[in-house]
C-alpha positions in Angstrom: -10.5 7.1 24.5 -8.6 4.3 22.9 -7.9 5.7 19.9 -5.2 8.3 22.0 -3.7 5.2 24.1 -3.6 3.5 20.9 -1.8 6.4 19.2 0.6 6.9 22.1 1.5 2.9 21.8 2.7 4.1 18.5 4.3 7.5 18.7 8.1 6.3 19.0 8.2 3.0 16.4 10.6 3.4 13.6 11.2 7.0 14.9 13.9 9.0 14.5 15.8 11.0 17.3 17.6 13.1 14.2 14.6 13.9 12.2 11.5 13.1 14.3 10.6 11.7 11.1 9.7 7.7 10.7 11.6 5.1 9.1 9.1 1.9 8.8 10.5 0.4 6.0 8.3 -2.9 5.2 9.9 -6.2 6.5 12.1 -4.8 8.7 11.9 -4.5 12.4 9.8 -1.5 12.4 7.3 -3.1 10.5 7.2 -6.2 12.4 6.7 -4.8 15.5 3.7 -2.8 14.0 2.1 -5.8 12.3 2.3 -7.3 15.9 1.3 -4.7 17.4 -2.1 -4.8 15.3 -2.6 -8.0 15.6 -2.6 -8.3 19.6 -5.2 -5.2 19.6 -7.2 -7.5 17.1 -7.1 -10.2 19.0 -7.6 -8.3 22.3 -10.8 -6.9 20.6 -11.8 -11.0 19.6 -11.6 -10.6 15.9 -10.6 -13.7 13.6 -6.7 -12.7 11.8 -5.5 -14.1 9.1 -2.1 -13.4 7.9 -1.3 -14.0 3.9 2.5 -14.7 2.8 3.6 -11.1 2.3 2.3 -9.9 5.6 -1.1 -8.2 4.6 -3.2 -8.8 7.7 -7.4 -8.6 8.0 -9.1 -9.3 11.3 -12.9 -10.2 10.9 -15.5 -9.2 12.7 -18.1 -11.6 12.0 -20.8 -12.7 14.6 -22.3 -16.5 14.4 -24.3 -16.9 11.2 -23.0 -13.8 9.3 -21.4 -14.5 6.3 -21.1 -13.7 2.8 -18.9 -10.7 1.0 -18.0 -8.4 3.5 -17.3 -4.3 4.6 -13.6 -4.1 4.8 -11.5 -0.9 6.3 -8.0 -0.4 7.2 -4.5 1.3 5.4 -1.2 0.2 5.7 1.6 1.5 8.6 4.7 1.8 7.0 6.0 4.8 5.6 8.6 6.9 3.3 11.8 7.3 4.1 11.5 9.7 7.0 7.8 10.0 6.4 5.4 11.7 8.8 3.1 9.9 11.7 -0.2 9.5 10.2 -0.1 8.6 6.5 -1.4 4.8 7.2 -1.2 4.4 10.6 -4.1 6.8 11.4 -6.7 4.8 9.3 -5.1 1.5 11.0 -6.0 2.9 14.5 -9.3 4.8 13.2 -10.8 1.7 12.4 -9.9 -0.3 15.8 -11.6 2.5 17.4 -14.4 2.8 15.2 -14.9 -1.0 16.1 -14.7 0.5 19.9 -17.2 2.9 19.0 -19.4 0.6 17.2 -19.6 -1.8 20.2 -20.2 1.0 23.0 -23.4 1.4 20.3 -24.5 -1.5 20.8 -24.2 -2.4 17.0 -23.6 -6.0 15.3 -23.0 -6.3 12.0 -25.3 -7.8 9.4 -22.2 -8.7 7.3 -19.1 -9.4 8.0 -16.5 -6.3 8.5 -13.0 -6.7 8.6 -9.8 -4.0 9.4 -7.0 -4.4 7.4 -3.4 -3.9 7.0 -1.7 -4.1 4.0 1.9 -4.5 3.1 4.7 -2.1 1.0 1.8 0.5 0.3 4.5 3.6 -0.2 6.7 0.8 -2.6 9.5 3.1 -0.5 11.9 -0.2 -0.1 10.9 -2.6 -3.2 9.7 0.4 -5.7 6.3 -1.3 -6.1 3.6 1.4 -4.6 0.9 -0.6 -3.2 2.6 -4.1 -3.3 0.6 -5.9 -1.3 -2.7 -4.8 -1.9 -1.9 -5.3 -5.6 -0.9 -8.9 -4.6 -4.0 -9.6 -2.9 -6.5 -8.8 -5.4 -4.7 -10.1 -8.1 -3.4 -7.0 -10.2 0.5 -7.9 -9.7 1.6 -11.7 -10.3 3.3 -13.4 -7.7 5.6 -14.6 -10.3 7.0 -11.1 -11.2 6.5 -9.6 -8.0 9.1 -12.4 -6.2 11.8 -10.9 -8.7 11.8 -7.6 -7.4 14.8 -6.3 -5.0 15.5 -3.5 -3.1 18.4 -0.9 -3.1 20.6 -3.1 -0.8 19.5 -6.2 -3.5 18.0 -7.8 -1.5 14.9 -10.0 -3.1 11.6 -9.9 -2.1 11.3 -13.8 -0.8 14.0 -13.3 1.2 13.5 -9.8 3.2 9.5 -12.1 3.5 11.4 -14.8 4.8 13.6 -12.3 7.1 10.2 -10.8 8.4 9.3 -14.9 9.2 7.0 -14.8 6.5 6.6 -17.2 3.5 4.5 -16.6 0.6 5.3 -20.4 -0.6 5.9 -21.2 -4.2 2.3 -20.1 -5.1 2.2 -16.7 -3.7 -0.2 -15.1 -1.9 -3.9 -15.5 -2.3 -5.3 -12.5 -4.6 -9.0 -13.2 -4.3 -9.6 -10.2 -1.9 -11.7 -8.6 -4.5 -14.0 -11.8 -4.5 -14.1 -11.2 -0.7 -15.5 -8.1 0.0 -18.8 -5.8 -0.8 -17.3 -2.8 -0.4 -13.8 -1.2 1.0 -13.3 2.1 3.2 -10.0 3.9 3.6 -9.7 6.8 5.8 -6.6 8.2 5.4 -4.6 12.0 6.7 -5.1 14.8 3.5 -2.0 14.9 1.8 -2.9 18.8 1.0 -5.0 21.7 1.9 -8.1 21.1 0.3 -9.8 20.5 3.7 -8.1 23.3 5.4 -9.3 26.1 2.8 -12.5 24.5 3.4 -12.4 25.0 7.3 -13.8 21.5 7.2 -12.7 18.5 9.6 -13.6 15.6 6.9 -13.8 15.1 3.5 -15.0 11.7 0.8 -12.7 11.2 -1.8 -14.4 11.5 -5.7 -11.1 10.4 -7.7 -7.3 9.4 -7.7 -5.1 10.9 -10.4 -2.9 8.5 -12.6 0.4 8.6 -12.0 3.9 7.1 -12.5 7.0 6.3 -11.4 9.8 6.3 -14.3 13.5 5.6 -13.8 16.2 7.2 -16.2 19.2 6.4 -16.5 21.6 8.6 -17.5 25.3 7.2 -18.9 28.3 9.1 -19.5 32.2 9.1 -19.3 33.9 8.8 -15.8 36.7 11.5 -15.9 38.8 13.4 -13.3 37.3 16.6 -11.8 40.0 18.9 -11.9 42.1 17.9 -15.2 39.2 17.7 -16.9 38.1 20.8 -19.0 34.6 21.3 -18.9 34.8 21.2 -22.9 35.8 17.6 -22.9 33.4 16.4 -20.6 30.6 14.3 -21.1 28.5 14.5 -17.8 25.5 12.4 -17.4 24.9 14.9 -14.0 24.2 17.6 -16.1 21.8 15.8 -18.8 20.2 15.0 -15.1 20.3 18.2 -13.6 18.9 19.7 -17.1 15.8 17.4 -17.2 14.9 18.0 -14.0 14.3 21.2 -14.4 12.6 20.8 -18.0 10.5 18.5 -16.0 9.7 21.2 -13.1 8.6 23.2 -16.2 6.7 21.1 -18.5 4.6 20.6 -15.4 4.3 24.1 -14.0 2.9 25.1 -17.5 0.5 22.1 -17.9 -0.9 22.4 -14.1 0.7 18.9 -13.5 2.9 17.4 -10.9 6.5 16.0 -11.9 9.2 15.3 -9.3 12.5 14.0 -9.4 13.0 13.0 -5.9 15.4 9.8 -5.9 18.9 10.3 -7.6 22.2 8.2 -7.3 25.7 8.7 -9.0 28.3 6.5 -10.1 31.1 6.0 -8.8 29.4 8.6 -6.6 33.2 10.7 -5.6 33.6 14.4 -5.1 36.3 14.5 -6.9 35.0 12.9 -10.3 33.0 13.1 -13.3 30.3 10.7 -13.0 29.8 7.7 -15.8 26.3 7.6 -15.0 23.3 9.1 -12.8 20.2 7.1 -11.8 16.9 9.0 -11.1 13.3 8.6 -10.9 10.8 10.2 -12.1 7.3 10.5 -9.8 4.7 12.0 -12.4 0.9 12.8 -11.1 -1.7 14.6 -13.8 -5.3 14.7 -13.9 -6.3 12.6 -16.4 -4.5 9.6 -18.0 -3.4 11.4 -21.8 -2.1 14.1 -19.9 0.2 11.7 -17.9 1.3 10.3 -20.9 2.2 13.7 -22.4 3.8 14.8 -19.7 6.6 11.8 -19.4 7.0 12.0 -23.1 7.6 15.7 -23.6 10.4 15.6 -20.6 11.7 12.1 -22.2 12.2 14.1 -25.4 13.6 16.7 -23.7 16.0 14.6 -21.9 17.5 12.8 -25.4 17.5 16.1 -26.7 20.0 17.5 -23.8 21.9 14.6 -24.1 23.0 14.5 -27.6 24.4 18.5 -27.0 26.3 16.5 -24.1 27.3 13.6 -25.2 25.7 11.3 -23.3 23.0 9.0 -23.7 19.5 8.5 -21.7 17.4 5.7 -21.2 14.2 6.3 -19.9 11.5 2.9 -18.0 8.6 2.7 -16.8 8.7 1.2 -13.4 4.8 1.5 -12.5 2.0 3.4 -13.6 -1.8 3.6 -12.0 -4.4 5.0 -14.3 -7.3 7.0 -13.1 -9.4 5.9 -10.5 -12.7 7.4 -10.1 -14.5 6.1 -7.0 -17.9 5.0 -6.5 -20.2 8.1 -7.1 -23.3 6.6 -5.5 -21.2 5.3 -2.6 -18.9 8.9 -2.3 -22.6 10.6 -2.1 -24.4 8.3 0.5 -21.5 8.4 2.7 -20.9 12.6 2.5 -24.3 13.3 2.7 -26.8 14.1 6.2 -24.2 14.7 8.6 -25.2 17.0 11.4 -23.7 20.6 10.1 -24.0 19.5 6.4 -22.1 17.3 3.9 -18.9 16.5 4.0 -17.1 17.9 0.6 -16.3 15.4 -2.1 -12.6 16.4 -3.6 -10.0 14.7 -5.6 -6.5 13.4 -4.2 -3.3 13.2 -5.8 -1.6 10.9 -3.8 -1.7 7.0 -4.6 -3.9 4.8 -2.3 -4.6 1.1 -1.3 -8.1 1.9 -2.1 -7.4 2.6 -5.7 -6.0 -0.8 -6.0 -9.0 -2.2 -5.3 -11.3 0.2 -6.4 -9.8 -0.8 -9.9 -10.7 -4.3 -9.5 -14.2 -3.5 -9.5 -14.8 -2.9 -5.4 -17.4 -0.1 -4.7 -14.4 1.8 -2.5 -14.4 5.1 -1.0 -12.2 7.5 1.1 -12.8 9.7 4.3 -10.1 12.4 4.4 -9.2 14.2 7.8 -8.1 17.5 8.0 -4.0 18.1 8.1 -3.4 21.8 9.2 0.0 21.7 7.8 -1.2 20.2 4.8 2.7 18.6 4.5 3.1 14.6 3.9 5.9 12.9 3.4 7.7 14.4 6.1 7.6 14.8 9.4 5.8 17.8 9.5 2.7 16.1 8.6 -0.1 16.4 11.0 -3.5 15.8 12.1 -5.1 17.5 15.4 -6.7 15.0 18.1 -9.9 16.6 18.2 -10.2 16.2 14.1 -8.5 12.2 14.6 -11.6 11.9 17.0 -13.8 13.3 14.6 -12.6 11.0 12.1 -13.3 7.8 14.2 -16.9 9.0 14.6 -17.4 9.7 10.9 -15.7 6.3 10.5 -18.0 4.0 12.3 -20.9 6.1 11.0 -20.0 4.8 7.8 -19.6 1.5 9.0 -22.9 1.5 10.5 -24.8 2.2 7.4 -22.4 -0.4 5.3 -22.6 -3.3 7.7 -26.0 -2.9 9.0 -29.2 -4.7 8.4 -30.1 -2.3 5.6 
């Protein structure tokens, strides 16, 4: 099938030989090679691409005389720092083969239906989760988004430019939302859920809020060894202190808080640091408890601070309330399946389609089964015969969006 050629075509971009883990950080040359590699199986396949300035790509297909709003699938296919295989790129290559399968059917569409790619969907190099879809349907202004940098500080026009792309003094177009009836994302389960189940599929019914928060910690720069731990103001241990108030506060609210990004100044074994960046990923399930949770640990935080003698500041770098997907939609698309309907769960993990589910798209999610339920690391998984299940229950749901009815 083409889906395992497909996947195979894959397997070793952005790879690493250390880790096995995948490094296709947007704009770079991992990335590049992806984007072209998606385009030459759209073209291959006849569909219309178009390209926008930050490297979000749609290919349409859209017979003669079909127009009008149209079905639009797809993810993104970069990843975390040393992120697993299929978080992106299996919905990328799902929906070329459910285009296959479609075909082999003997289907047209009634409307057009377009697969799509979009950019910096992790926010893993520029700190912006979902940056391009954000862009395209208008939720993040050009105008701020062209002042963010990286870790290296490099801006955004110029690692676009880098990648040959050029977003022009406008900015990319962010009338997606205008575009399109309806979006579908099938994505790898970032979790269990599926597996307790002993089901292969699963439809989305919500996306927690969460945020990403940077504190910075400041303190005095002193010598490790002459030092006595008495005269020291340490920013590392107001950091190391809050971490774990934050590992509680969530344990005891049945939240999610993780401090997963830290860097020192001047970074030296041998010295007291005079300050420690780190950043805060919070997940809850509804949008007051989000906001309790990051101001009970920022409390915390000032509070350990004072008894060291150092000082916090805590930011707000993004935050995405809520999203609750189309219930009618969810329904219609989980129901009458051979074998029963496929269960309707909640995700924690941050999606393109709640991007634009938020600017009023009816949007859903088909979840396939991860037996190791780890993502974010190499680990993550997905079994062929459950991928190929996936394509099937993709282009079923094609079928019934795109179709005459």
């Amino acid at each position: 099938m083409g889906f395992e050629r497909m996947w195979g075509e894959l397997a070793q971009v952005g790879r690493s030989a250390r880790t096995g883990g995948y490094f296709r950080q947007p704009w770079t040359s991992a990335d590049n090679e992806l984007r072209a590699w998606f385009v030459g199986e759209a073209e291959r396949r006849g569909l219309d691409v178009e390209i926008d300035g930050v490297g979000n790509v749609i290919a349409w297909w859209a017979p003669d005389g079909v127009t009008g709003p149209g079905v639009l699938t797809g993810s993104h296919l970069d990843s975390v720092r040393d992120g697993g295989a299929y978080d992106g790129p299996l919905g990328v290559v799902s929906a070329l083969a459910a285009v296959d399968l479609l075909r082999e059917r003997g289907f047209v569409p009634a409307r057009p239906l377009g697969l799509s790619v979009f950019a910096e969907e992790e926010g893993s190099r520029f700190g912006r989760a979902c940056l391009g879809s954000r862009l395209a349907v208008g939720a993040l202004d050009w105008a701020a988004a062209r002042e963010l940098r990286d870790r290296q500080g490099v801006a955004l026009p110029d690692a676009l430019a880098g990648a040959g792309l050029d977003p022009g003094d406008i900015g990319p177009r962010a009338d997606l939302a205008e575009r399109i009836a309806c979006f579908v994302e099938l994505h790898v389960e970032q979790g269990r859920d599926l597996v307790d189940r002993g089901e292969p599929i699963g439809v989305a019914s919500e996306i927690w809020p969460h945020g990403r928060y940077r504190f910075e910690f400041k303190g005095e720069a002193n010598h490790a060894g002459t030092t006595r731990m008495e005269d020291r103001h340490d920013p590392m241990l107001t950091y190391a202190m809050t971490a774990l108030a934050a590992n509680k506060q969530a344990r005891l609210a049945g939240q999610r808080a993780t401090f997963g990004r830290v860097e020192a100044e001047p970074n030296g074994t041998n010295a007291v640091p005079s300050r420690v960046t780190a950043w805060l990923d919070a997940r809850c399930d509804s949008d007051a408890a989000l906001s309790d949770l990051v101001e009970v640990i920022s409390r915390q935080a000032g509070e350990r601070a004072e008894r060291d003698g150092t000082a916090v500041e805590v930011s707000e770098e993004s935050v995405t309330s809520a999203v609750s997907f189309d219930a009618d939609l969810a329904a219609r698309i989980a129901g009458d399946h051979e074998g029963g309907d496929w269960p309707v769960i909640p995700t924690q993990a941050g999606h393109d389609a709640g991007i634009i589910a938020a600017a009023g798209v009816p949007t859903a999610m088909l979840f396939v089964r991860n037996p190791t339920g780890v993502s974010h690391a190499p680990s993550e998984h997905a079994e062929m015969p459950d991928c190929l299940v996936g394509v099937s229950a993709l282009a079923d749901t094609l079928e019934r969006l795109a179709g005459p009815s």
